[in-house]
N, C-alpha and C positions, 0 to 999 in steps of 0.2 A: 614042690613046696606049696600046698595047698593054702586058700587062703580062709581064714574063719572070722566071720562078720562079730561083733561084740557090741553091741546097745547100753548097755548095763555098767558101771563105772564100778559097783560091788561085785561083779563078778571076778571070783577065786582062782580063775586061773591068769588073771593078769597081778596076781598080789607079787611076785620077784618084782614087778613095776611099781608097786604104792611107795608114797611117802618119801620119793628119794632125798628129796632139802636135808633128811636126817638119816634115814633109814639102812643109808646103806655102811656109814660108820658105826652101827649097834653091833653090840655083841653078836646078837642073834642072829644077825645078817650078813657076818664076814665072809658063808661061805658062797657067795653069788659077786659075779662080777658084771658091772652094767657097764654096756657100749651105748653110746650116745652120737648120732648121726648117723648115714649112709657111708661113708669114709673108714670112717672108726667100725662100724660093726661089716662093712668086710671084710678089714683088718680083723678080728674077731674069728671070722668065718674058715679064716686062713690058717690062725693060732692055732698051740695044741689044748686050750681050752675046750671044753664041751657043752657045744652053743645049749640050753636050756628050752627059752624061745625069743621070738620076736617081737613087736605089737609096731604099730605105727597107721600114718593115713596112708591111704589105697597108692597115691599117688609116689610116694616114699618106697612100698614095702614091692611094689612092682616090679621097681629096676633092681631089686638084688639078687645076687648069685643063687644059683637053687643048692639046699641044704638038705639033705634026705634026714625025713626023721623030726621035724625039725617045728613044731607047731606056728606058724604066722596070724596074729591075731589081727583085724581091722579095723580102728577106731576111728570118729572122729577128730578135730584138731583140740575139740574143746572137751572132749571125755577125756583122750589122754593127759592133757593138762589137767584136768581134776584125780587124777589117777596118780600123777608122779608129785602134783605137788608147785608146779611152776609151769608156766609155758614155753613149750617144747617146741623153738623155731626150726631143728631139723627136722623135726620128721618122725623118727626111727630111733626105737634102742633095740637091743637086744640084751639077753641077761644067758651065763653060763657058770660052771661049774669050776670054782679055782683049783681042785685038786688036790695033793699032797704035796707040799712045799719040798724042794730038794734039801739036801744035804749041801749045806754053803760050799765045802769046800771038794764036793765031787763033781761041782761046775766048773774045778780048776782044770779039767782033764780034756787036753788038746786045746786047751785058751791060753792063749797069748795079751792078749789088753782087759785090761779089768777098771771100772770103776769101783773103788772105796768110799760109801760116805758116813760122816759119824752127825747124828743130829740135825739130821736134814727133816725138816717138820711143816713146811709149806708146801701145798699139796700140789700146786700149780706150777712151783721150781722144779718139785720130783717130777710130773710129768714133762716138763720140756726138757728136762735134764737126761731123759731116756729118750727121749726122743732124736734129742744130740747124739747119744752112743750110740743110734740104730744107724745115723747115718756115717758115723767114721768108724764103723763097723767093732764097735767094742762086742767083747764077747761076750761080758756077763758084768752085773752088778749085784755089791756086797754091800747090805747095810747093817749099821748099827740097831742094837734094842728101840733106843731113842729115836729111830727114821720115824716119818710117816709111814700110812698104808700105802703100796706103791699102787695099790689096786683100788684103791677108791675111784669113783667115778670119776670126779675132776681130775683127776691126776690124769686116767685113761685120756679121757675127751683131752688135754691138753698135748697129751702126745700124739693125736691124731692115732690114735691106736700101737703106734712102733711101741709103746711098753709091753706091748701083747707079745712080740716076737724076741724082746732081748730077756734071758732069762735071770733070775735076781732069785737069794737069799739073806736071811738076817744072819748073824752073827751073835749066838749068843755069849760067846766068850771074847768079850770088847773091854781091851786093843789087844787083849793077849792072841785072840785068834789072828792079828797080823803076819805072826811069826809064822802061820802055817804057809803064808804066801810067800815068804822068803823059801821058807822049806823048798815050796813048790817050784823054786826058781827063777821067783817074780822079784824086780827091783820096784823099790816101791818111794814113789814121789810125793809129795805131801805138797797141795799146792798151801799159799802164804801169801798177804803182799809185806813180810815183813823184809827190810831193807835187806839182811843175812842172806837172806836168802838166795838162789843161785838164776838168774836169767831163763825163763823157759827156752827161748831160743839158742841159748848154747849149750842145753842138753843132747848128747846124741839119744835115740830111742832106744832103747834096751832093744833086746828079743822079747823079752817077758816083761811089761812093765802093769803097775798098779798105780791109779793115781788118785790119793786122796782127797777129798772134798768136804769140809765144814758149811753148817748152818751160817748165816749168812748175818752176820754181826760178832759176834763171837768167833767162826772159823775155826779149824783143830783145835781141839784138844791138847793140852802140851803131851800128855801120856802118847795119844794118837802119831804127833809129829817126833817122838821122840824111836817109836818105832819104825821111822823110816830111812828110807837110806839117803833121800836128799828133800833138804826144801826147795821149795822151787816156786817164783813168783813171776807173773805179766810184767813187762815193764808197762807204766803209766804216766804219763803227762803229768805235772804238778798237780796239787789242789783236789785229786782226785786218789780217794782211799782202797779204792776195792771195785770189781765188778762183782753184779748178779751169778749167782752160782751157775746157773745151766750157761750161764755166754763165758765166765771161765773157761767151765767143763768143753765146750764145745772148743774155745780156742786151743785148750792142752790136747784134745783129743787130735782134734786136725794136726795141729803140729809133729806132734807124736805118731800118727797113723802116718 
């Protein structure tokens, strides 16, 4: 993994790097994915993504794994930071190719736990919320039209890169594409704090289960919860309405796992 000196803040081959504050939510730009820290991009390195290149200071780009093929650019602390747009306390991005999106529901095949989310739109819930599934070993996430990008940067940097390794598609047939997860086998849970609803803790876990997750004020969809086969809510202390989606999601998962 060679290392190539860079002086020049205009120079063309670090533009996958320009302008991140906006750049990487454009149209134009969907099909690049930027890792952000040493952590996260060798998470990166690991994915089945296709690292593009690297850029960072000497000190940063040193310690990482060798990447054949693989261009490492070396800047300053204060080039890079006029280059992305913000000051860049780690160090290191890397930037790769997202690929061809799967077929939502050919991630069903040999998966057993599933996240479902409908309207999940903060970028920083999505990535701790993958990040959650990477460690109680969910197999895959399904979002709605309405999700955020799950690949946007902040999302990534939030997950500490685990959204690189759990694989996800959208759903564009929302909530009817539910029924294909029954099809598949999958019981499928809708979480809720509304009172009806059924105790997580005296759920047995399926073999196959799906566990829905709403935006976070609003919550399911009545269509969403009406396709599923149980609601299902946290018990909570008085006085308090609801937890943050990713610490839900993290508690039904661990349960359920």
């Amino acid at each position: 993994m060679p290392l190539i000196e860079i002086a020049d803040a205009t120079d063309p081959r670090l533009d996958d790097f320009r302008d991140l504050t906006d750049a990487d939510v454009r149209p134009d730009r969907r099909g690049i994915v930027i890792a952000e820290g040493a952590n996260v991009v060798e998470r990166l390195f690991a994915s089945p993504y296709r690292v593009r290149a690297v850029v960072g200071v000497r000190s940063r780009v040193e310690g990482l794994s060798t990447v054949d093929d693989v261009p490492v650019y070396v800047v300053d602390k204060w080039l890079l930071s006029d280059v992305v747009g913000f000051r860049v306390t780690r160090g290191v991005l890397a930037s790769a190719d997202r690929g061809v999106p799967p077929s939502p529901f050919a991630l069903l095949t040999n998966t057993h736990r599933v996240a479902v989310l409908e309207r999940l739109n903060d970028f920083e819930n999505l990535g701790a919320l993958f990040r959650n599934a990477a460690a109680f070993g969910v197999d895959a996430v399904l979002l709605d039209p309405q999700c955020a990008d799950p690949l946007y940067r902040r999302s990534v940097r939030v997950s500490m890169g685990h959204l690189l390794r759990v694989p996800f598609a959208v759903v564009d047939d929302w909530p009817g594409g539910l029924k294909s997860l029954r099809d598949n086998g999958f019981t499928l849970l809708a979480m809720t704090p509304r009172a009806d609803a059924v105790p997580l803790r005296s759920v047995p876990s399926p073999n196959k289960w799906a566990v829905l997750l709403g935006a976070e004020g609003p919550g399911l969809s009545a269509e969403a919860m009406a396709g599923a086969d149980a609601l299902v809510r946290i018990p909570m202390a008085g006085g308090v309405d609801s937890l943050n989606v990713a610490t839900a999601a993290a508690i039904a998962f661990a349960q359920l796992a």
